[in-house]
Structure formats: structure tokens, C-alpha cells
N, C-alpha and C positions, 0 to 999 in steps of 0.2 A: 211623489214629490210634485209640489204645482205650486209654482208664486201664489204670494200671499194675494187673494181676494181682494180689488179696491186698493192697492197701491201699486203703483203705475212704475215707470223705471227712472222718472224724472224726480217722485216724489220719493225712492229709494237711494237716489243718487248712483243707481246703476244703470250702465250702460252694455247691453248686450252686444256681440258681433257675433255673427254668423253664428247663431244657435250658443255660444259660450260664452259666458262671462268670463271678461279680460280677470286675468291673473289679479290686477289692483284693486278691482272693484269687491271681487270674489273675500281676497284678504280684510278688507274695509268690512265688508260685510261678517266676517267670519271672526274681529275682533270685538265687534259691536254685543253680536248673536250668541258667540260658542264659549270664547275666554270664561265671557263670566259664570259659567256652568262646572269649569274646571275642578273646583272641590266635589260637586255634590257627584261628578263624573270618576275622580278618582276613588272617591267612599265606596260609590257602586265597586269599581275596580276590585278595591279590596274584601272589600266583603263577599264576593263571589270571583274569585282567583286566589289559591294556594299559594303560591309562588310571591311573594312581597317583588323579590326582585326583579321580577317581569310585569312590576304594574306601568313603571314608569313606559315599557316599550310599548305595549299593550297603549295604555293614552294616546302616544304619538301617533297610535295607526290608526285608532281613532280619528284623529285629527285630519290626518291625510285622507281615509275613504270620505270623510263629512267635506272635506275641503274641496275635493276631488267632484266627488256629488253635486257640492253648492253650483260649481263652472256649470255644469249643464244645467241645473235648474233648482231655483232656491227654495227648501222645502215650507210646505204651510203650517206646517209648526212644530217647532224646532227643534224642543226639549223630547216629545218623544222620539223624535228623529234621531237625534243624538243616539239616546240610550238604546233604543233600538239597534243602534249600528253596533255601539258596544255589544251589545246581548251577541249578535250575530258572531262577533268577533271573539267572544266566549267559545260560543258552540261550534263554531268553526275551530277552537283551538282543541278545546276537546276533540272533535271529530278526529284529526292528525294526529292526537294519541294513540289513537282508535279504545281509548280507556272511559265509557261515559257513566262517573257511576251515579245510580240513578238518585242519590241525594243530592247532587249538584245539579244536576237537571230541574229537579221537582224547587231546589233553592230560586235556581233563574227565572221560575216560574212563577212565584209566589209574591214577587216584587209589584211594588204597587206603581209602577211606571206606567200613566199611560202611551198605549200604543196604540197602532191602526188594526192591527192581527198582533198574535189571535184575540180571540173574543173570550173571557172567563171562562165562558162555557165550555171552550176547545180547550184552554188547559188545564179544568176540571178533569175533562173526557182523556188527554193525555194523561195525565199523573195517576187517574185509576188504571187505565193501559198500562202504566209502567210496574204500577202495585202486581197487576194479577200477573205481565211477566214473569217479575221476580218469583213470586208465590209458586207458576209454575218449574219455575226454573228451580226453586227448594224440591221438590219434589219426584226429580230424574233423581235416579239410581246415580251414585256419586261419580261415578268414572265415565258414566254417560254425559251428563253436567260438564264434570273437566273437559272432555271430549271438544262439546259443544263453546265454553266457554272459553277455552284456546285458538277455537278459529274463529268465532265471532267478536270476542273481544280482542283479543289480543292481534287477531288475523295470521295464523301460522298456517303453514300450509300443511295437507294429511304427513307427510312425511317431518316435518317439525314436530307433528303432536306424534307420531308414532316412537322419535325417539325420546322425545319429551317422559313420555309414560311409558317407553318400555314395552312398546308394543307393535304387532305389525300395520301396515297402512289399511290392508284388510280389516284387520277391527275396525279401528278411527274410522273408513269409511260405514261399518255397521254403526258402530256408536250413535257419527252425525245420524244417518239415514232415523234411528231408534229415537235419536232427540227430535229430532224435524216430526216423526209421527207420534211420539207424545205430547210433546207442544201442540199440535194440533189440535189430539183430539180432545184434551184437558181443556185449552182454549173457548174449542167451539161446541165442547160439547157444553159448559159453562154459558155460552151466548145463545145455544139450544135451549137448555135449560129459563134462563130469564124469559125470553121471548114466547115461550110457551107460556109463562105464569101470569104475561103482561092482560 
């Protein structure tokens, strides 16, 4: 974030103290800049969050880290700043599930907001990342998979998935260990594979 280039703080009508913008000028500015963005902010909301009833909270906190942000330094432009924050505040919420499925991910991706990161290219290079995951993740042995899929997604510990599945923590512990090395070598042996033929 870095004030807007060539306007000064007399010709913004702000007035800085000690590195922060006073609470009134911050608000001034934030009715001016953010208000009128509110619908095209909430559409975003709903089109990428499940949950209807948690758009309207979702907004608000929007509003406060943007607000919050503004005090220390008013960004140079705006609109993807906004949405930017929202997006964070998406994947941030997903992350606390610990649930991310990768449709929603490759959804928040696909949005034509401009931002400052990533660059197309990075969320071209993400979303095929996520494809060949899943792809390899199809392709453990199914109780290896659950295994796997119990403590990375959902995050249970060996003795959660052991009673989970009916099994001892001995296995789970082989299970993970057997996903960790087929992921791998499926992986890289797939990025061996290109790289040789480049």
C-alpha cells in the first residue's frame, strides 16, 4: 500500500499524525473510496462463500481490516485492494476449516479482479498444481487416501483416524508414511518425466 502518487495530504484533505491517519480523516476517506464499492463487494461475497448468512459478517470484516489498513497508509488503488482483502479473508476462512476443496480455490482464482499478486501465470501454475494433486491423490489405494485425507484435511491426529477406520495407529502411521511416498514419487516422477522431454 503507498499513497496515491501526486496528491499530497492537503489536496486529499488528510492529515497525518505520527505515522496514522486520525480516525476522522481515515472514515472521510473510507466513505468517499470503499461505500461505493459495496455491492460489487457483496456479489463477489456471494458468489464465492456457501454460507448466505455469513456474507453480511464476512463484509464487515472486510471493512474493518480495509479500514484498519487505510490508518497506516492509504492504498494506491483501491478497488483491488479491497477485493484483495476480501479474497484473503475467503482463504483465510477456508484455511480454519482446515476443509479447502479445490473447486473453490481454482473458483477464487479465476476472478477477473485486478490485483498486485499473483500474476496469471502463478495461478495458471497453481490450479494445474492442484489438478495433478487431486489426480494423484485418485490414485492411492483407498484406505491409504482416507488415511491421508483425515489428517491433512480434516487434521485428526494418528489416534483419531486409527479409531476413525478401525484400526491401529501402527497402520495410520504406515498408511501416512505409504501416501507421503506415493505422492511423491507419482509427483516427481511426472516433473522428471516433462523435464526430460523439454
Amino acid at each position: 500500500m503507498v499513497e496515491k502518487p501526486g496528491i499530497g495530504a492537503e489536496e486529499t484533505g488528510l492529515q497525518r499524525l505520527g505515522g496514522v491517519w486520525p480516525a476522522s480523516d481515515a472514515r472521510l476517506w473510507f466513505g468517499r473510496e470503499i461505500l461505493p464499492l459495496e455491492e460489487s463487494l457483496i456479489h463477489f461475497l456471494r458468489n464465492n462463500w456457501r454460507n448466505e448468512a455469513e456474507v453480511e459478517d464476512l463484509l464487515q470484516e472486510v471493512y474493518v481490516r480495509v479500514f484498519e489498513a487505510a490508518r497506516k497508509e492509504i492504498p494506491a488503488q483501491v478497488k483491488p485492494f479491497v477485493f484483495a482483502t476480501a479474497r484473503n479473508l475467503l482463504i483465510n476462512r477456508f484455511r480454519q476449516r482446515q476443509v479447502v476443496p479445490i473447486e473453490s480455490v481454482a473458483d477464487l482464482d479465476s476472478l477477473s479482479i485486478p490485483a498486485s499478486e499473483p500474476t496469471p501465470e502463478r495461478g495458471v501454475i497453481a490450479r494445474d498444481e492442484l489438478r495433478k494433486l487431486q489426480a494423484a491423490l485418485d490414485r492411492l489405494p483407498p484406505r491409504v487416501r482416507e488415511a491421508m485425507l483425515l489428517r491433512r484435511v480434516d487434521g485428526l491426529s494418528r489416534r483419531e483416524i486409527a479409531m476413525r477406520m478401525q484400526i491401529g495407529e501402527g497402520t495410520v502411521k504406515d498408511y501416512l508414511a505409504d501416501a507421503v511416498n506415493m505422492l511423491s514419487d507419482m509427483l516427481y516422477r511426472e516433473a522428471e518425466i516433462i523435464r526430460k522431454n523439454i
